[in-house]
C-alpha positions as CSV (number, residue, x, y, z in Angstrom):
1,X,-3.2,12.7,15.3
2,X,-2.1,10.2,12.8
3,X,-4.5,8.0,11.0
4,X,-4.2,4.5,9.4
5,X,-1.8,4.7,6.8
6,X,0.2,2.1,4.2
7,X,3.7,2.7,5.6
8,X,2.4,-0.2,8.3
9,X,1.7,-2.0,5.7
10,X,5.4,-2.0,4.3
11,X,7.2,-2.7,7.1
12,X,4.9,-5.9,7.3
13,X,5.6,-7.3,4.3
14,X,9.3,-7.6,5.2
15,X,8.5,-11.2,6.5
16,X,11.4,-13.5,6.0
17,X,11.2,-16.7,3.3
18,X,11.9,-18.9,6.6
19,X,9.3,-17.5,8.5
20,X,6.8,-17.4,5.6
21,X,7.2,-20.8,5.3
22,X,7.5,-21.7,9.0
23,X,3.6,-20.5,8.8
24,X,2.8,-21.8,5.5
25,X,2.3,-18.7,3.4
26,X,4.5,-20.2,1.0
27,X,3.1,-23.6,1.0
28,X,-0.1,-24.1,-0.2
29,X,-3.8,-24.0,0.6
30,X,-3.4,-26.9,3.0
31,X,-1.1,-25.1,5.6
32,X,-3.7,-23.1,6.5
33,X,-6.8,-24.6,6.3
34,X,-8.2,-28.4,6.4
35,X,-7.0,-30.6,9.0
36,X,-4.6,-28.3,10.8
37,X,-7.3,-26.1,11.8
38,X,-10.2,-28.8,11.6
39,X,-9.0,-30.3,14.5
40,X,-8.7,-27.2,17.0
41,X,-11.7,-26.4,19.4
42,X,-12.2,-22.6,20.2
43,X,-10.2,-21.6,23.5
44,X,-10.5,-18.5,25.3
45,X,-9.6,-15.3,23.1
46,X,-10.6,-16.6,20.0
47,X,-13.4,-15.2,18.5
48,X,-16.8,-13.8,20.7
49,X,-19.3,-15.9,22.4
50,X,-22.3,-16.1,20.7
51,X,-24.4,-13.2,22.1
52,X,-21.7,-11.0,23.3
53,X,-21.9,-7.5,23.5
54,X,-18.5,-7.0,22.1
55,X,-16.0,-8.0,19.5
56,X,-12.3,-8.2,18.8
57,X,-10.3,-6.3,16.2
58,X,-6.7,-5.9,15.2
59,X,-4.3,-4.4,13.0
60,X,-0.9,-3.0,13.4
61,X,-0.5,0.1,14.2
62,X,2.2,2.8,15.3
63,X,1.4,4.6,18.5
64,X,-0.8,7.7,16.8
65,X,-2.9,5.2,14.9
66,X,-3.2,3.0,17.5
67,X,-4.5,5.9,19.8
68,X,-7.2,7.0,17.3
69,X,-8.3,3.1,16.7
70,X,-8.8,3.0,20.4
71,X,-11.1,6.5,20.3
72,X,-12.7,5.0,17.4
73,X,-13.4,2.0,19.1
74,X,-14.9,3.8,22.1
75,X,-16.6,6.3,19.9
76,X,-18.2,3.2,17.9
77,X,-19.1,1.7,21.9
78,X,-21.3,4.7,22.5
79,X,-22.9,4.6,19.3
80,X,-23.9,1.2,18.6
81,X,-24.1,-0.1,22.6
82,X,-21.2,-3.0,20.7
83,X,-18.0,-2.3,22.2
84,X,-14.7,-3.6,19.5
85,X,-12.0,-4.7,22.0
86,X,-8.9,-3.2,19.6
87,X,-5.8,-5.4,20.0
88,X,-2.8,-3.9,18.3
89,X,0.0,-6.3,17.0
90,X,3.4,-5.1,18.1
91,X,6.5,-6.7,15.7
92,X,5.7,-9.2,12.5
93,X,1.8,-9.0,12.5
94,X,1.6,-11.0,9.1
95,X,3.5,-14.4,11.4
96,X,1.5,-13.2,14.9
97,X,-1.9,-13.3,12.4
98,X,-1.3,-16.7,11.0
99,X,-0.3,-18.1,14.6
100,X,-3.6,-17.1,15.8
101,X,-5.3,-18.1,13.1
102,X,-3.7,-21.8,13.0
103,X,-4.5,-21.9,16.7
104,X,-7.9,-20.7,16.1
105,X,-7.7,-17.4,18.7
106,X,-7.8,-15.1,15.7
107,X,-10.1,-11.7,16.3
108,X,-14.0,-11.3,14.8
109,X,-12.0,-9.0,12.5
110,X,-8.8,-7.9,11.5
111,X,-6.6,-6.1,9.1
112,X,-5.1,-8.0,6.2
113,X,-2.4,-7.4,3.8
114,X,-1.5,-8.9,0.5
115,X,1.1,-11.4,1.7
116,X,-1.2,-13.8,3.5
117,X,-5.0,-12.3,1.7
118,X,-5.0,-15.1,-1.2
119,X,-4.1,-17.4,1.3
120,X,-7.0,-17.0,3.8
121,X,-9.1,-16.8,0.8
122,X,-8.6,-19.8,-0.6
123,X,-8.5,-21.9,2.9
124,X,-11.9,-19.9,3.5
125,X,-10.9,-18.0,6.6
126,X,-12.6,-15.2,5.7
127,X,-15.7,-14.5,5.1
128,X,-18.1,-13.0,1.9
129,X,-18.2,-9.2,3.0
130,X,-20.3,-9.1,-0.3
131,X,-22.6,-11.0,0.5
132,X,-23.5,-8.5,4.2
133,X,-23.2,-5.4,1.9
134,X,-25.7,-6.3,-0.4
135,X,-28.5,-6.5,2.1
136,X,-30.2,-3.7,3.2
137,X,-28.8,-1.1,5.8
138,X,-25.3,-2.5,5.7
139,X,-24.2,0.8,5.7
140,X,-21.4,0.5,2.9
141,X,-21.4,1.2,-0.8
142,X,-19.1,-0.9,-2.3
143,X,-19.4,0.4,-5.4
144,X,-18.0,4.0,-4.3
145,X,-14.6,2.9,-3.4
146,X,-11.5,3.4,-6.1
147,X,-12.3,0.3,-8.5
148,X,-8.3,-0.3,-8.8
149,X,-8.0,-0.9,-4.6
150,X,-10.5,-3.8,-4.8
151,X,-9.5,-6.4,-7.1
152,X,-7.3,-7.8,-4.6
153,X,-9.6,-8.7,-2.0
154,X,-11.6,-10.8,-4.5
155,X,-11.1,-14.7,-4.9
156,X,-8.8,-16.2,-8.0
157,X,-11.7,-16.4,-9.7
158,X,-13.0,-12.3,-9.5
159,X,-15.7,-13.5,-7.4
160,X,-16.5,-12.8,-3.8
161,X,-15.1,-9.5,-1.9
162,X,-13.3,-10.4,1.6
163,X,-11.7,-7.7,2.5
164,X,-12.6,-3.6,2.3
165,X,-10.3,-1.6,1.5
166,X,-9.5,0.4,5.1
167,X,-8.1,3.4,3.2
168,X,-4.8,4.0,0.7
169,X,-1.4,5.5,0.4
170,X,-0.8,6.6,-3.7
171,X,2.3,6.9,-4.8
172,X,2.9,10.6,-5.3
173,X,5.8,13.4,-6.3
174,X,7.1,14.8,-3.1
175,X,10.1,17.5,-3.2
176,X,12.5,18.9,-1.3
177,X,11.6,23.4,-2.6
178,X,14.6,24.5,-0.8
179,X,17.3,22.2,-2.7
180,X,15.0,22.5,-5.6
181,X,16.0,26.2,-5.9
182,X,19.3,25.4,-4.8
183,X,20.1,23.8,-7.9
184,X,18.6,26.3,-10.2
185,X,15.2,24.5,-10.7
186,X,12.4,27.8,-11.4
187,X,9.4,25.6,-11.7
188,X,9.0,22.7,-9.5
189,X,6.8,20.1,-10.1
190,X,3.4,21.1,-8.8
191,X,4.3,24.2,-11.2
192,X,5.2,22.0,-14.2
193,X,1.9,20.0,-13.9
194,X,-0.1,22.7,-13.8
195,X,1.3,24.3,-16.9
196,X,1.3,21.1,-18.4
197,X,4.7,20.4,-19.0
198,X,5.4,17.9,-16.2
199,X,6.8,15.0,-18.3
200,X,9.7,12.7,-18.4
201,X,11.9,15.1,-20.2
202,X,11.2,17.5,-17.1
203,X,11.6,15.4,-14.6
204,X,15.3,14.3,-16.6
205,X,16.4,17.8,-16.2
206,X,15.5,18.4,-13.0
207,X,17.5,15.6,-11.7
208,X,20.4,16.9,-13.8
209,X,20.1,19.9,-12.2
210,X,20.0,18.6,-8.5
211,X,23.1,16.3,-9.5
212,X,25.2,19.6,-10.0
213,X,24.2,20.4,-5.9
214,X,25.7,17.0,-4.7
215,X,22.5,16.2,-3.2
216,X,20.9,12.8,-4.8
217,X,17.6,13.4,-6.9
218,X,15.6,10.4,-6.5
219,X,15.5,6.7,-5.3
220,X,14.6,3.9,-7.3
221,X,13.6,0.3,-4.8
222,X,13.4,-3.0,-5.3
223,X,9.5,-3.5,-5.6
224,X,6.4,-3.9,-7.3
225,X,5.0,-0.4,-6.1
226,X,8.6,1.4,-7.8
227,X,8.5,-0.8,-11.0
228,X,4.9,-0.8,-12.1
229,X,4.4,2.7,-10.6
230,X,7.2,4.6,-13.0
231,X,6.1,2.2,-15.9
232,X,2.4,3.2,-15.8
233,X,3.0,6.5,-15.3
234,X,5.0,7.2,-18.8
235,X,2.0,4.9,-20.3
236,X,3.4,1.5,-20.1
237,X,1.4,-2.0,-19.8
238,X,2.0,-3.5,-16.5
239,X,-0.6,-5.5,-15.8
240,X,-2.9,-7.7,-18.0
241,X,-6.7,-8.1,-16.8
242,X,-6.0,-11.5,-15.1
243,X,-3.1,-9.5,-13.4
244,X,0.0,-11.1,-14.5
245,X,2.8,-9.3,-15.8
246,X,3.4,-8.0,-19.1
247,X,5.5,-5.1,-19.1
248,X,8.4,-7.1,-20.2
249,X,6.7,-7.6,-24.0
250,X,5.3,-3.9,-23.9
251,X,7.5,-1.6,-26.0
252,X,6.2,1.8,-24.2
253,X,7.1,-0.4,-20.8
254,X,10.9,-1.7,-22.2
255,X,11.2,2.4,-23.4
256,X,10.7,3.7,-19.6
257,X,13.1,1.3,-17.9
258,X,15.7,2.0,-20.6
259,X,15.1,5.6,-19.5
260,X,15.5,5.2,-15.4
261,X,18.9,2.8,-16.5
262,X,20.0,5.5,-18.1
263,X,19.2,7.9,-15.4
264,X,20.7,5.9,-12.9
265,X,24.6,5.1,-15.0
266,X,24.0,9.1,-15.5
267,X,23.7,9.6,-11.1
268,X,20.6,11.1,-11.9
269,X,18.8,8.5,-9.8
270,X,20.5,6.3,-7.1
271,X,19.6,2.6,-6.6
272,X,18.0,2.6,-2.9
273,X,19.6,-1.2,-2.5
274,X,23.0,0.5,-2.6
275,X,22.8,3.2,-0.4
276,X,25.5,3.7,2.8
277,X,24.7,1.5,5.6
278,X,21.9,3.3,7.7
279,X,20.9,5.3,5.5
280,X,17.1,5.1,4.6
281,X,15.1,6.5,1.6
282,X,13.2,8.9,4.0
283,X,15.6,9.8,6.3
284,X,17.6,11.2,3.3
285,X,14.8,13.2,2.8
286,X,14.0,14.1,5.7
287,X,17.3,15.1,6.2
288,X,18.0,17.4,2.7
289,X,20.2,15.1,1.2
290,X,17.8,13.8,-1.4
291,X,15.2,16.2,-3.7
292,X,12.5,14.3,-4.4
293,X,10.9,11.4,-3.2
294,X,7.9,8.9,-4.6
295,X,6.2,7.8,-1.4
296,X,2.6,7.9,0.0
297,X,1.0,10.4,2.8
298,X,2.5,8.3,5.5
299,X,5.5,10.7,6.0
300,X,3.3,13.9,6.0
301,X,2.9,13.4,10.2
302,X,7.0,13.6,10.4
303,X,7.4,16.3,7.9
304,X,5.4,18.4,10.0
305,X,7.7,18.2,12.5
306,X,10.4,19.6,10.6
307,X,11.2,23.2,10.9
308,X,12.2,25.5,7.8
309,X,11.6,22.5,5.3
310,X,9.4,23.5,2.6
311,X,7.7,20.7,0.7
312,X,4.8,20.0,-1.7
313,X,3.9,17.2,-3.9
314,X,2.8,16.5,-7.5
315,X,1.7,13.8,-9.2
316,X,4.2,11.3,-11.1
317,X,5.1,13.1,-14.7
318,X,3.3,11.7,-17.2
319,X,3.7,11.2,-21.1
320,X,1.8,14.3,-22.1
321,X,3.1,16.3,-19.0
322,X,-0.8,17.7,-18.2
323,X,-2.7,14.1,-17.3
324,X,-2.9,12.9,-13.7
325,X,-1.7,9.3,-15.2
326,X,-2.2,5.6,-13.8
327,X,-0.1,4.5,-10.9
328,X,0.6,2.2,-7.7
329,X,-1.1,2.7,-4.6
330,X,-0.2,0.8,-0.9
331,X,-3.4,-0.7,0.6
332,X,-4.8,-2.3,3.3
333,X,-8.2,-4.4,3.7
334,X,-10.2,-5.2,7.1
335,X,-11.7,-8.5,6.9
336,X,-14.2,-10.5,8.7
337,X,-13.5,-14.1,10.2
338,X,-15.2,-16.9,8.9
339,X,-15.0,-18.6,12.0
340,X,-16.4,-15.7,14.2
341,X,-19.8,-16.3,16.2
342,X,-20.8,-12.9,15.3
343,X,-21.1,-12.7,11.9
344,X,-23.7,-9.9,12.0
345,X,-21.9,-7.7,14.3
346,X,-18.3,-8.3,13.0
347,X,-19.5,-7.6,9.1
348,X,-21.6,-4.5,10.7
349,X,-18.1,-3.1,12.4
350,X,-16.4,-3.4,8.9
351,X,-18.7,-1.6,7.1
352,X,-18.7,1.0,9.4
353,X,-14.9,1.2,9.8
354,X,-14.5,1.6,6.1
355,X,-17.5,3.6,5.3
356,X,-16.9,7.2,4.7
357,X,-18.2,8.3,8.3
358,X,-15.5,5.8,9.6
359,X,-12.6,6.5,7.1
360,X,-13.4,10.2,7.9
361,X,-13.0,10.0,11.6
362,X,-9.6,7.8,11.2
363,X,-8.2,9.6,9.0
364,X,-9.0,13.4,10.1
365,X,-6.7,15.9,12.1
366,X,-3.6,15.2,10.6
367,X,-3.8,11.8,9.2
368,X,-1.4,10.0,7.3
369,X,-3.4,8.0,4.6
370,X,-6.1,9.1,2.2
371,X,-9.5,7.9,1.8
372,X,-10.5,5.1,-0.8
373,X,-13.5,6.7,-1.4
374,X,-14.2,9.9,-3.2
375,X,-16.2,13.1,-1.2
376,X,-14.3,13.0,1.4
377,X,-11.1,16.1,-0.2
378,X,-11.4,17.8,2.9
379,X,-9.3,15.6,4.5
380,X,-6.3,15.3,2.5
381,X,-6.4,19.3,1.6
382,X,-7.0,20.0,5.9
383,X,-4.5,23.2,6.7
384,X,-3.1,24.0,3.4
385,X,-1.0,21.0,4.3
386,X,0.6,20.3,1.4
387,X,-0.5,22.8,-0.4
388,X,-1.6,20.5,-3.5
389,X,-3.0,17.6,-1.1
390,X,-6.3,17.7,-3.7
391,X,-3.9,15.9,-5.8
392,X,-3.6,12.7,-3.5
393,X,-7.3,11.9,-3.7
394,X,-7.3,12.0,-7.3
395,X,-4.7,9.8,-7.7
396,X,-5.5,7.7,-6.0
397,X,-9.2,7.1,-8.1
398,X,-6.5,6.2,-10.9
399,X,-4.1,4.1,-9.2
400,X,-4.0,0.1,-9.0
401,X,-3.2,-1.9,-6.0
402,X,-1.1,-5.1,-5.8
403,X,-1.0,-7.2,-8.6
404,X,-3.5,-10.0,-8.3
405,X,-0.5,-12.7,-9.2
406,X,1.2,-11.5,-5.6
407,X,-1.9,-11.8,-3.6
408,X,-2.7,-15.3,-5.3
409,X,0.9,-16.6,-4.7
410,X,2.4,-15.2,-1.9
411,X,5.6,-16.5,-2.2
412,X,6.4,-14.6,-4.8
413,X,5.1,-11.4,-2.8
414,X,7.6,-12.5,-0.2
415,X,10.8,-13.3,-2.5
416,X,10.0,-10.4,-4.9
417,X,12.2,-7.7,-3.6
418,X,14.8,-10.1,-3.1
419,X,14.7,-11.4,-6.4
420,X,14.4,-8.3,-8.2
421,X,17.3,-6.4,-5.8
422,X,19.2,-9.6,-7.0
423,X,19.2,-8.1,-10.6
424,X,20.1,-5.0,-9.6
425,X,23.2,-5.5,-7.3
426,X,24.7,-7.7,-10.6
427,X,23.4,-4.7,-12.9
428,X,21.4,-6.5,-15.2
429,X,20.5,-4.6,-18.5
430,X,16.9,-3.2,-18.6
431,X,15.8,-5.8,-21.1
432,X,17.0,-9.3,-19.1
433,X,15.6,-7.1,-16.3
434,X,12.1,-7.2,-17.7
435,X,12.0,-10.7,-18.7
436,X,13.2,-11.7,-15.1
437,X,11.0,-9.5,-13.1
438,X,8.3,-10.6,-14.9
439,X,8.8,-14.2,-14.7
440,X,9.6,-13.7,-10.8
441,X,5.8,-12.2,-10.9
442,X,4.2,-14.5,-13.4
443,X,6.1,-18.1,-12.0
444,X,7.8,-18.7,-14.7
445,X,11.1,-17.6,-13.9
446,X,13.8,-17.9,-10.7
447,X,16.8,-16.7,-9.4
C-alpha cells in the first residue's frame, strides 16, 4: 500500500494565478495575516479545545495514502492514548488550506507545500518546530534529515524551522529495458553508472539510438525541478547560498542547456509542453512510447501493475559518468499551527510522523516516496523492486529542494511554469532562455 509521496505535491501546485490571488498567495504578508485573521474568533472545527484528547491533521492524499494515514493515525491512537482525527483534502488543497486558515478552522497540523510555506511563515501561522525539537524527548533529530530538504522550511532570514520534511521524491533515471534493447542499446544506464561511463555523451547516444525506434527518448517540462535538475547534474551552478538564481551567468550551466537545445532541434528529447492533446509524460511511459523518464518513486505503485514491462532506474548522468551528482528532489513539510491550543500535542504528532519510526511505517509495503532520513534503505530496496532502489536514498542525501526565492515569493512559484513554457512554445535560444528564467526566479524579469 502506497505511502506519502511528492506526485501530490505536483498536482497541488497547479493552482491558478486567479485563484492564487483570490486567496492572497500572491499578494503580500497582509492577505494572510493581521487584521483579516485578527478579527475571527475560533468556531467549531478549528483547532482542539484546550485539553482534548485528540487533534486534527490533514494533507492530500490519493486513496492508498489516505488509507495508510488513517492506520497511522489509529496506530498512533493506541500508542500514545491521543487520537489525530486525519482529514484528507479532496481537489485544490493549497486554496481549501488558505480558506480555512483565513476563517480560522485550520487543523492542529497539516501538510504544507512550497506555494503558500513562505507565506504562513511570514504572517506567523506556523509555529517554531525548532524550538519543541530542541527540548528533551521530542523524539526527532533534526539534524539527521537530508540538509538540502530543509532550507525551505526555514524563515527569509535562515532562522527558525516550521515545517519537517514528511519524506521526498528525487529526481531519478527511470527506463523503459525492453525498448532500450529494441533500439540496440547493450548497456543501459544502471549498467553505465556502474562502469562509470554514465555521462552526457552516453546519455546523447542513447537517445540517438531510441530515435531510430520511433519511440521518443525523454521529456523535458516546464519547471524548476527539470531545469535545475539537468543543470546540476552535468555540474552547473543553479542556485547561490541565499537561493536565487545564477545559472544564467554560469558557463558550465549555459554549456548544459545548449546541449538539451541541441537535443531537442535533433528529436532526441521532445518538449513535454508540445506533446498531442492527452497525452501525459507518464502515460507515454507507461504505455512504451517513451524510453526513459526523470521522475520520482511516485510512479513505482502503477508500474507494478504493469505486466511484461521491465524497468529499473539510475541516477541522472553526471560529468565524470561514475559520481551520484547533485540534483532536484519534490518535497513536502508537516507543520504545526500557531494558532492551535495544543501546542504540546500537535508538535509531539509531527515529530513522530516524520521521525524514522513514522516515515518507516508510511512509507513501507510498497510505498511511493523515499525517506528524508538516512538508515532507513530497506525500504526503498523492499522486493528487489527496482532492482537498483539503493540508489534513490542516496540521491536523495545529495539533492536540493525548492529554491528558497519560490518559497519566499510565491508568485513566482505559481507563474513559473507558465512563464518559462512561454519561452519555450516561441523557441527562445538557450542563452535569452537563461537570462529570462532566471529573472522569472530572481524578480527581475517578466513576460
Amino acid at each position: 500500500m502506497p505511502g506519502h509521496g511528492d506526485h501530490g505535491l505536483r498536482m497541488q501546485r497547479r493552482m491558478s494565478r486567479r485563484e492564487a490571488l483570490s486567496l492572497g498567495v500572491a499578494g503580500g504578508v497582509g492577505a494572510l495575516g493581521g487584521g483579516l485573521l485578527a478579527g475571527c474568533a475560533a468556531p467549531s472545527g478549528g483547532p482542539t479545545p484546550a485539553g482534548s484528547k485528540s487533534l486534527t491533521w490533514s494533507s492530500w492524499a490519493n486513496p492508498g495514502e489516505a488509507e495508510r494515514f488513517r492506520q497511522f493515525s489509529a496506530d498512533y491512537n493506541g500508542r500514545y492514548g491521543i487520537e489525530p482525527l486525519f482529514q484528507v483534502v479532496v481537489g485544490d488543497y493549497t486554496q481549501k488550506l488558505l480558506t480555512r486558515i483565513v476563517g480560522d478552522t485550520a487543523p492542529d497540523a497539516f501538510y504544507v507545500n512550497e506555494i503558500v510555506m513562505g507565506q504562513l511563515i511570514k504572517a506567523n501561522l506556523l509555529a517554531d518546530f525548532e524550538r519543541f525539537a530542541d527540548q528533551s524527548g521530542s523524539e526527532i533529530e533534526l539534524d539527521k534529515f537530508y540538509p538540502g530538504l530543509m532550507q525551505w522550511c526555514r524563515g527569509p532570514d535562515g532562522g527558525g524551522l516550521y515545517g519537517v520534511p514528511v519524506d521526498c521524491n528525487p529526481k531519478v533515471f527511470w527506463f523503459n529495458q525492453s525498448l532500450l534493447t529494441e533500439a540496440g542499446v547493450t548497456e543501459n544506464p544502471a549498467q553505465l553508472q556502474e562502469a562509470g561511463r554514465w555521462d552526457q555523451n552516453a546519455l546523447t547516444e542513447l537517445l540517438t539510438k531510441i530515435k531510430t525506434t520511433g519511440k521518443r527518448g525523454m521529456v523535458f517540462e516546464a519547471n524548476w525541478f527539470d531545469l535545475l535538475g539537468w543543470i546540476s547534474t552535468f555540474g552547473g551552478a543553479t542556485l547561490d547560498e541565499r537561493g536565487e538564481a545564477i545559472f544564467h551567468e554560469d558557463p558550465k550551466a549555459i554549456a548544459v542547456l545548449e546541449w538539451l537545445w541541441d537535443q531537442l532541434a535533433e528529436g532526441n528529447v521532445s518538449y513535454g509542453g508540445t506533446l498531442p492533446r492527452g497525452q501525459g509524460v507518464d502515460a507515454l511511459f507507461y504505455g512504451g512510447q517513451l524510453a526513459t523518464i526523470q521522475y520520482g518513486r511516485w510512479i513505482l505503485p502503477n508500474l507494478r501493475k504493469l505486466e511484461g514491462f521491465t524497468y529499473d532506474i539510475a541516477p541522472l548522468p553526471s560529468e565524470s559518468g561514475s559520481e551520484i551528482s547533485t540534483t532536484a528532489v519534490y518535497c513536502a513539510a508537516m507543520c504545526v499551527n500557531s494558532k492551535t491550543n495544543n501546542p504540546v500535542e500537535a508538535n509531539q504528532f509531527a515529530a513522530r510522523f516524520c521521525n524514522a519510526e513514522g516515515q518507516r511505517f508510511r512509507l513501507s509495503g510498497g510505498g511511493n516516496a523515499v525517506p528524508a532520513i538516512p538508515g532507513l534503505d530497506e525500504i526503498v530496496t523492499e522486493g528487489g523492486v527496482p532492482e537498483h532502489g539503493h540508489w534513490f536514498s542516496e540521491i536523495a542525501a545529495r539533492g536540493f529542494t525548492t529554491p528558497q526565492v519560490l518559497v519566499t515569493y510565491p508568485e513566482r512559484s505559481v507563474n513559473l511554469s507558465t512563464n518559462l513554457d512561454s519561452l519555450m512554445r516561441n523557441k527562445t535560444d538557450f542563452r535569452t532562455f537563461a537570462q529570462k528564467a532566471a529573472g522569472y526566479m530572481n524578480g527581475t524579469a517578466t513576460l
